[in-house]
Chimera marker file (.cmm) of the C-alpha trace (Angstrom):
<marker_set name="trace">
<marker id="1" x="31.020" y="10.265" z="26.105" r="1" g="1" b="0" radius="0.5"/>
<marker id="2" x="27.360" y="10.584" z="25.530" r="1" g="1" b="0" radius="0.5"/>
<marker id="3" x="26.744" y="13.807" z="22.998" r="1" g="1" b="0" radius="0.5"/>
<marker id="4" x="23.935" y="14.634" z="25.417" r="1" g="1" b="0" radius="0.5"/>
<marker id="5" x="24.633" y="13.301" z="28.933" r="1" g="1" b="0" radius="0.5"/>
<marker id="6" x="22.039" y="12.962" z="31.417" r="1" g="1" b="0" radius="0.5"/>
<marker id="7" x="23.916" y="11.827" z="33.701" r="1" g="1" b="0" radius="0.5"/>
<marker id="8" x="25.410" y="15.253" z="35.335" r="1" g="1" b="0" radius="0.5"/>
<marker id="9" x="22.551" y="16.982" z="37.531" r="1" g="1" b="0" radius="0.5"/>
<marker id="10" x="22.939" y="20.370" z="35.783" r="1" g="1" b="0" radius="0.5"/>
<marker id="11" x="21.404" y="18.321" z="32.211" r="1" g="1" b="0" radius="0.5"/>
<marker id="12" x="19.178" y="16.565" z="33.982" r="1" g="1" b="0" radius="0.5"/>
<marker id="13" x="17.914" y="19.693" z="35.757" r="1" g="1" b="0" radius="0.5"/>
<marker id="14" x="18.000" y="21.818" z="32.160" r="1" g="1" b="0" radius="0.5"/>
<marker id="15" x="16.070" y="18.989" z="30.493" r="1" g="1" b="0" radius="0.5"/>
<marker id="16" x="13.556" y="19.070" z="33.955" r="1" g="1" b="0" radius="0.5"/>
<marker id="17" x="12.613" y="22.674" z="33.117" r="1" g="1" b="0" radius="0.5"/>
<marker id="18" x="12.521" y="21.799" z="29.752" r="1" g="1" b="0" radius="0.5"/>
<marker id="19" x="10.006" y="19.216" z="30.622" r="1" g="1" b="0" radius="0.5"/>
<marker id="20" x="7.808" y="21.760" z="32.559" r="1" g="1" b="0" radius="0.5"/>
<marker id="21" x="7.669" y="24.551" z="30.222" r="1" g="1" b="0" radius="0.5"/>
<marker id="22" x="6.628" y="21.812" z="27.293" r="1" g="1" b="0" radius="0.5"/>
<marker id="23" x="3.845" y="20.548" z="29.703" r="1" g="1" b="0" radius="0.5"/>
<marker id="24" x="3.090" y="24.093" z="30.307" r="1" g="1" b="0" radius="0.5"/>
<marker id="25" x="2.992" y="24.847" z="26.530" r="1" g="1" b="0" radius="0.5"/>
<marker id="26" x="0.626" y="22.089" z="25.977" r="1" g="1" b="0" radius="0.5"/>
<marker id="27" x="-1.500" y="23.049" z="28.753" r="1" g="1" b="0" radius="0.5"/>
<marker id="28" x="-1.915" y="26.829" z="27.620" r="1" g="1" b="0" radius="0.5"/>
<marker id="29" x="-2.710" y="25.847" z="23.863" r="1" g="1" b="0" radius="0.5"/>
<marker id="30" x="-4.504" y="22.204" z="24.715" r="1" g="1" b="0" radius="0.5"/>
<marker id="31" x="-2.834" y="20.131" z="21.829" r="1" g="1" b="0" radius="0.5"/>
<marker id="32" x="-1.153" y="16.664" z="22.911" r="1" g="1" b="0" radius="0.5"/>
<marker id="33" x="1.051" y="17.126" z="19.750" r="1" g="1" b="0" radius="0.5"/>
<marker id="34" x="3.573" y="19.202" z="21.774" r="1" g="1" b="0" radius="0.5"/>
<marker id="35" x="3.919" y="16.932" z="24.346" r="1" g="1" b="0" radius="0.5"/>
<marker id="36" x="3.958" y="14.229" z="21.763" r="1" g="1" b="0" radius="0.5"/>
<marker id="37" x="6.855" y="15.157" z="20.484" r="1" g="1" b="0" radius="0.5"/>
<marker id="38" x="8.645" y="15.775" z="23.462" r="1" g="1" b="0" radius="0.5"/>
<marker id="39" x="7.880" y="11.884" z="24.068" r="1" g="1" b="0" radius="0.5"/>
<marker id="40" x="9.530" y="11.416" z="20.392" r="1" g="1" b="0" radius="0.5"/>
<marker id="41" x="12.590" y="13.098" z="21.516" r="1" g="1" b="0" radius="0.5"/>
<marker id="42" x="13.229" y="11.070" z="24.563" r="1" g="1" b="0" radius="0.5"/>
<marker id="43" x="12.222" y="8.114" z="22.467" r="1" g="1" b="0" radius="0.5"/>
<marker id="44" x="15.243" y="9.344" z="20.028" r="1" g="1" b="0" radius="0.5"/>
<marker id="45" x="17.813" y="9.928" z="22.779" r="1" g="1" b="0" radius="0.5"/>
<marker id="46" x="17.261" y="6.412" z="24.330" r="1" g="1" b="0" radius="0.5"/>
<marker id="47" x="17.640" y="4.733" z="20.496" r="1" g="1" b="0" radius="0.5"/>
<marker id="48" x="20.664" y="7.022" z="20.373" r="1" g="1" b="0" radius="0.5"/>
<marker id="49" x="22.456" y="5.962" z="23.858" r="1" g="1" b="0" radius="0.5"/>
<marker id="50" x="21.369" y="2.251" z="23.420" r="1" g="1" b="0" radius="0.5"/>
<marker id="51" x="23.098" y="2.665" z="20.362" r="1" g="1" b="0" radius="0.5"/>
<marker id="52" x="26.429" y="3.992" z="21.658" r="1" g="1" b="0" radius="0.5"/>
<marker id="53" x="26.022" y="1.730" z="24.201" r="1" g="1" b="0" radius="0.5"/>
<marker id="54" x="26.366" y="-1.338" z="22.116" r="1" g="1" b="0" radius="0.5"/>
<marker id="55" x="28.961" y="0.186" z="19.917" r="1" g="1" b="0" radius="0.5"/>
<marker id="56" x="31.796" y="1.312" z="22.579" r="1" g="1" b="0" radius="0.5"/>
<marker id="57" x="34.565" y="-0.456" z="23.561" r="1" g="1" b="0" radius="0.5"/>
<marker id="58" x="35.485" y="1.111" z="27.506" r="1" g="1" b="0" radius="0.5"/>
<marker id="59" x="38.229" y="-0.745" z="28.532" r="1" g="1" b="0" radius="0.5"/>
<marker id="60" x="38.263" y="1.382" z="32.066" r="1" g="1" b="0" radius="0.5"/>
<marker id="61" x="33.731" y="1.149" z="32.357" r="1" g="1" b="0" radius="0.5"/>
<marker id="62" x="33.633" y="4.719" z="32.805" r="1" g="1" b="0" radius="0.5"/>
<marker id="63" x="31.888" y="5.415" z="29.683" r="1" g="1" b="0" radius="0.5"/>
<marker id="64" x="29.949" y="2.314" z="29.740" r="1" g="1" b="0" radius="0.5"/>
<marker id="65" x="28.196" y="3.851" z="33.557" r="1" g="1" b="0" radius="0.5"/>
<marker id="66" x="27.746" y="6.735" z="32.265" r="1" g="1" b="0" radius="0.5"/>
<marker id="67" x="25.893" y="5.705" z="29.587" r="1" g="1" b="0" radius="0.5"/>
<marker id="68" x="23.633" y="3.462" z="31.945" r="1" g="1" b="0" radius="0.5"/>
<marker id="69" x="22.390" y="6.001" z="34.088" r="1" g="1" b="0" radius="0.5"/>
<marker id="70" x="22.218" y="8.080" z="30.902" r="1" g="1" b="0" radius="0.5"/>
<marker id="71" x="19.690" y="5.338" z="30.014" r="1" g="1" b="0" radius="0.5"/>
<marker id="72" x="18.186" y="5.103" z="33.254" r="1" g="1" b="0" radius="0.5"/>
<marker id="73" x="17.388" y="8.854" z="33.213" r="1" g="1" b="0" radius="0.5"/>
<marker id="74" x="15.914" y="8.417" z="29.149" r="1" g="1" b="0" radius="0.5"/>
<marker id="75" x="13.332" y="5.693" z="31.200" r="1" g="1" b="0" radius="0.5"/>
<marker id="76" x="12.136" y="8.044" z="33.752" r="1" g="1" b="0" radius="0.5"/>
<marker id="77" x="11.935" y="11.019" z="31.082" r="1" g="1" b="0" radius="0.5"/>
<marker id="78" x="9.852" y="8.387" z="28.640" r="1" g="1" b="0" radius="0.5"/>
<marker id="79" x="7.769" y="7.546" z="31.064" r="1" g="1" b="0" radius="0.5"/>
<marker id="80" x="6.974" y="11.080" z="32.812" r="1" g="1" b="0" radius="0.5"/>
<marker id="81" x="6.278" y="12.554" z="28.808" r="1" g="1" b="0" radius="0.5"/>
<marker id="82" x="4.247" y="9.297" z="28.701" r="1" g="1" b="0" radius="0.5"/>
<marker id="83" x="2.177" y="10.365" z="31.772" r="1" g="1" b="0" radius="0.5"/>
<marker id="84" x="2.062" y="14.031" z="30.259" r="1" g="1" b="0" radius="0.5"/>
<marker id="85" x="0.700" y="13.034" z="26.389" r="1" g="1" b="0" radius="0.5"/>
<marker id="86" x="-1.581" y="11.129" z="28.554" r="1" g="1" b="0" radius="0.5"/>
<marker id="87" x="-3.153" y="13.595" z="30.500" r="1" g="1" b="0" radius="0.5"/>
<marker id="88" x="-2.536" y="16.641" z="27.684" r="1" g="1" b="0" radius="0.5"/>
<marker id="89" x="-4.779" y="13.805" z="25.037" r="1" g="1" b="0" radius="0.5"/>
<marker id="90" x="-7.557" y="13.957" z="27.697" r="1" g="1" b="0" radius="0.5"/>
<marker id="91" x="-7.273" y="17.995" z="28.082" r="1" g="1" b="0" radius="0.5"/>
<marker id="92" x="-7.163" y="18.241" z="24.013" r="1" g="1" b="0" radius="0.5"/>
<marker id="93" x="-10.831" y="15.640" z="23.857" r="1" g="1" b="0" radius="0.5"/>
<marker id="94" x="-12.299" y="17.342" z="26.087" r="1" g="1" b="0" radius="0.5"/>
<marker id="95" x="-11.637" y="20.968" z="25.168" r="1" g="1" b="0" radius="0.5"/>
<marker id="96" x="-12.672" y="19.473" z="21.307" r="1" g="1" b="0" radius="0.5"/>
<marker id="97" x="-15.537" y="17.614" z="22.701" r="1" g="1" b="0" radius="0.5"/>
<marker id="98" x="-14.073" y="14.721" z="20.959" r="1" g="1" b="0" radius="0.5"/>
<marker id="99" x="-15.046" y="10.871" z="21.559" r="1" g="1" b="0" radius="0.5"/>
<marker id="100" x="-12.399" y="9.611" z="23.636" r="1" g="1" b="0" radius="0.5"/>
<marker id="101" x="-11.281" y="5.606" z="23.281" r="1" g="1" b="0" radius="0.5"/>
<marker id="102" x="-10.707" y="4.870" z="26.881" r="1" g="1" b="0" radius="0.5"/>
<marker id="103" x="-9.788" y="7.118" z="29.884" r="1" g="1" b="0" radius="0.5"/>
<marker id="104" x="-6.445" y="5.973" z="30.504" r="1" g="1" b="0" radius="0.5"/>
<marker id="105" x="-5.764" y="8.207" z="33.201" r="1" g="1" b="0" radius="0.5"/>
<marker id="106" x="-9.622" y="8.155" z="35.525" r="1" g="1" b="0" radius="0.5"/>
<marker id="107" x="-7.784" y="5.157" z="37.375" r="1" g="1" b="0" radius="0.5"/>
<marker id="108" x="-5.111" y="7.527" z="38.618" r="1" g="1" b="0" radius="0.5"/>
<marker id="109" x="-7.252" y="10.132" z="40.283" r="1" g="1" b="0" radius="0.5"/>
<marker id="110" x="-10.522" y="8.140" z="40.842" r="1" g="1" b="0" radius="0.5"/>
<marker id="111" x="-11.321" y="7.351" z="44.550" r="1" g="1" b="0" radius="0.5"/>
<marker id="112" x="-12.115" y="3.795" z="45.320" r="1" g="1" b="0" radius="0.5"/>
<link id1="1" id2="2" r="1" g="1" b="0" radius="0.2"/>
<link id1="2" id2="3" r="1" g="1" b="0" radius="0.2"/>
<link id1="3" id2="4" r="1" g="1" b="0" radius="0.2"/>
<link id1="4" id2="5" r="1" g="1" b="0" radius="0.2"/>
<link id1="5" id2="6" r="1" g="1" b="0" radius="0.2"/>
<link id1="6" id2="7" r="1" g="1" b="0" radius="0.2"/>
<link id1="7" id2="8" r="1" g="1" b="0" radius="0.2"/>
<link id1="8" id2="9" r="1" g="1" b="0" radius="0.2"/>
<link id1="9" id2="10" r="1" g="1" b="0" radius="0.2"/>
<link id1="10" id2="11" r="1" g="1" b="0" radius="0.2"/>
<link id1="11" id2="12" r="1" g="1" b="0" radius="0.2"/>
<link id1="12" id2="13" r="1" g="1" b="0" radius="0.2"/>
<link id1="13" id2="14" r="1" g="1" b="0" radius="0.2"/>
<link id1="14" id2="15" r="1" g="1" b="0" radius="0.2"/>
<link id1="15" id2="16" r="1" g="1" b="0" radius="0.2"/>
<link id1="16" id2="17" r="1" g="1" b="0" radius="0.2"/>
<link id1="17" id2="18" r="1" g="1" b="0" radius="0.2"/>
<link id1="18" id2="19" r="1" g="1" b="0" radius="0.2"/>
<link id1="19" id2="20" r="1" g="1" b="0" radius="0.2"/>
<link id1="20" id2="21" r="1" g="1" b="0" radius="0.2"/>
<link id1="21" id2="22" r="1" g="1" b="0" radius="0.2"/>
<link id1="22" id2="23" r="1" g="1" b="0" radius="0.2"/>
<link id1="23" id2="24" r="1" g="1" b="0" radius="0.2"/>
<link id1="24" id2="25" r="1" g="1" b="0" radius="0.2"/>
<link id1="25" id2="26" r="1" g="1" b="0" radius="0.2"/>
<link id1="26" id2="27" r="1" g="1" b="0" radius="0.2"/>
<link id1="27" id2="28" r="1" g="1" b="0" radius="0.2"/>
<link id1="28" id2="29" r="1" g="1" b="0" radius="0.2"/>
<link id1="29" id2="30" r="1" g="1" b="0" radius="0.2"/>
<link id1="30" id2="31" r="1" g="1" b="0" radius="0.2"/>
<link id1="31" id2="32" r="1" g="1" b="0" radius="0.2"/>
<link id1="32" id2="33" r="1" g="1" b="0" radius="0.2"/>
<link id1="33" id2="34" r="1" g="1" b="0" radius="0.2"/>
<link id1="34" id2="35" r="1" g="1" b="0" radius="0.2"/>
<link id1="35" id2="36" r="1" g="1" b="0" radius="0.2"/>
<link id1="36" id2="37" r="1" g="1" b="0" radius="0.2"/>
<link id1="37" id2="38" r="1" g="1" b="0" radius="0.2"/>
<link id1="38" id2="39" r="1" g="1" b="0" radius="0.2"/>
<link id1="39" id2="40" r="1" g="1" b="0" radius="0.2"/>
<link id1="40" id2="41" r="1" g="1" b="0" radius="0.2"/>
<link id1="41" id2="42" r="1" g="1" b="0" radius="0.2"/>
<link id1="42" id2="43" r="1" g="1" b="0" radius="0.2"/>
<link id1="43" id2="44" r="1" g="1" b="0" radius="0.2"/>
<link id1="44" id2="45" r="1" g="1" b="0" radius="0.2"/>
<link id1="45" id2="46" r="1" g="1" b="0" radius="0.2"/>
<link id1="46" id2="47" r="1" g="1" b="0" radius="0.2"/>
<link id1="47" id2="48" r="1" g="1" b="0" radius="0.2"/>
<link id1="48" id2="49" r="1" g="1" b="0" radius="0.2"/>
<link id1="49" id2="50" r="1" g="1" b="0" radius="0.2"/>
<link id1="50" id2="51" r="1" g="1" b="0" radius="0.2"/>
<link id1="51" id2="52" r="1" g="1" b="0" radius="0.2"/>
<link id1="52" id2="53" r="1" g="1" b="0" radius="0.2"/>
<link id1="53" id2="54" r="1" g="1" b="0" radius="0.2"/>
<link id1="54" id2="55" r="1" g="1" b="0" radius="0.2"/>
<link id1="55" id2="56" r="1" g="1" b="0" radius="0.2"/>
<link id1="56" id2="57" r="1" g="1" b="0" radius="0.2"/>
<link id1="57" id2="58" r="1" g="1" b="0" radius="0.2"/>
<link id1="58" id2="59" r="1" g="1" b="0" radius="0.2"/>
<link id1="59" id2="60" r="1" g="1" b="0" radius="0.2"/>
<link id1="60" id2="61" r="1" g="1" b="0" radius="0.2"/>
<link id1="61" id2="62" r="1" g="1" b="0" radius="0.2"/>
<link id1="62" id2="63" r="1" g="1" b="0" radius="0.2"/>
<link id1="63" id2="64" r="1" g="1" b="0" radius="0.2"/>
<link id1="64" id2="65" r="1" g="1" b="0" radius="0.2"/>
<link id1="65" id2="66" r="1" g="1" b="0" radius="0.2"/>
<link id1="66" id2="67" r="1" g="1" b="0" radius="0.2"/>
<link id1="67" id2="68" r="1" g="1" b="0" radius="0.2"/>
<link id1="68" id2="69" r="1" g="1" b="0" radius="0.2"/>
<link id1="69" id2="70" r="1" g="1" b="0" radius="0.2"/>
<link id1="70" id2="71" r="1" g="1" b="0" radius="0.2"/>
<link id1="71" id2="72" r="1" g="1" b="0" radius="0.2"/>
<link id1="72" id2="73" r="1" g="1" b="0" radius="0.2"/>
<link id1="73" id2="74" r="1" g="1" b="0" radius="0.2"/>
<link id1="74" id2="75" r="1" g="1" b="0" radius="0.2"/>
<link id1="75" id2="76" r="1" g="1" b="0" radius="0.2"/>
<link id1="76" id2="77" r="1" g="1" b="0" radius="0.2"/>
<link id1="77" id2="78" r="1" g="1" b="0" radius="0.2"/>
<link id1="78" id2="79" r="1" g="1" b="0" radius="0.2"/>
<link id1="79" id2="80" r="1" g="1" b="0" radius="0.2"/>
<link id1="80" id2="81" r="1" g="1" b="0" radius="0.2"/>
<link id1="81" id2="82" r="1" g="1" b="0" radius="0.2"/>
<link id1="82" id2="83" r="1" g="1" b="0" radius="0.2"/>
<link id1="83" id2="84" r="1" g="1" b="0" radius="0.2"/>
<link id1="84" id2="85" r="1" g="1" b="0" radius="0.2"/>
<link id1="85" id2="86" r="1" g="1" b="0" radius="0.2"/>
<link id1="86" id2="87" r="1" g="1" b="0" radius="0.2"/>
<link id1="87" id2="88" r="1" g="1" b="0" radius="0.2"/>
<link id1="88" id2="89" r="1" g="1" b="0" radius="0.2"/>
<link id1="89" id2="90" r="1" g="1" b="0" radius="0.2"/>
<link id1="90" id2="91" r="1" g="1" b="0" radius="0.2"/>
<link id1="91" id2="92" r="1" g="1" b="0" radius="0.2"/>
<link id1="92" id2="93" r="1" g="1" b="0" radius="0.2"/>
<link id1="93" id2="94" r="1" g="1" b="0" radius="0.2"/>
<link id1="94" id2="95" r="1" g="1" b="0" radius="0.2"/>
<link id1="95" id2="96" r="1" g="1" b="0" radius="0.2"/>
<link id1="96" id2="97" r="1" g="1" b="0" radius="0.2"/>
<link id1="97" id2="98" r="1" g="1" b="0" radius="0.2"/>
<link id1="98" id2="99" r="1" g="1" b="0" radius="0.2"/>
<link id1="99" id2="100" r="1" g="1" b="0" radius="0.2"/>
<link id1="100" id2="101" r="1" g="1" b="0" radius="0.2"/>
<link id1="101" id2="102" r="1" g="1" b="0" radius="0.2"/>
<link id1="102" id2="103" r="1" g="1" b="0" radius="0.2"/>
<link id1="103" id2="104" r="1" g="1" b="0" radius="0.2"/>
<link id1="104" id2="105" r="1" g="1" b="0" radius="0.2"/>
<link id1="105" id2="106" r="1" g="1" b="0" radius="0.2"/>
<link id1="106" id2="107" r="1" g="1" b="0" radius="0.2"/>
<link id1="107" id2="108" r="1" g="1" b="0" radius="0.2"/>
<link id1="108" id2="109" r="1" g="1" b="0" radius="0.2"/>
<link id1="109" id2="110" r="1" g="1" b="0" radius="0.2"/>
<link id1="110" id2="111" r="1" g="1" b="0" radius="0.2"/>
<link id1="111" id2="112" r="1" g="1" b="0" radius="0.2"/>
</marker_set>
């Protein structure tokens, strides 16, 4: 089994208020490092249950689902703390009146 399974709602609900209290963090003190590292972390779990994944031998497949939608939920983490390092970087130039490279996320609230 998975040392931290995100499979079972109750984790995957714990690591959803995680997620929200980070964001919430980031938003109150404007730094994109906080939510950077949250990305980090998901970035380590995936490593971690690709790893297992590749090194178990499941004769039965229980393990071996479990670790897939443990995976599956590591994706939709990455990609939410993706959004959110997005959108906290943009906060944190603004608030700094820093020179932004591009703004990667005008395209998802600009009207056409």
């Amino acid at each position: 089994m998975p040392l931290i399974n995100l499979s079972s709602p109750f984790t995957i609900l714990v690591a959803l208020v995680l997620y929200v209290l980070v964001i919430l963090l980031a938003r109150e003190i404007k730094r994109s490092n906080v939510t950077c590292i949250m990305l980090l972390v998901f970035l380590t779990l995936i490593i971690g249950h690709c790893i297992e994944y590749v090194v178990i031998t499941d004769p039965t497949g229980q393990i071996t689902s479990t670790l897939t939608k443990c995976i599956t939920m590591d994706f939709i983490f990455i990609f939410l703390s993706f959004l959110a390092y997005l959108w906290m970087d943009d906060v944190e130039a603004k608030e700094r009146k820093l020179k932004t490279i591009d703004n990667s996320l005008d395209w998802f609230w600009k009207k056409t």
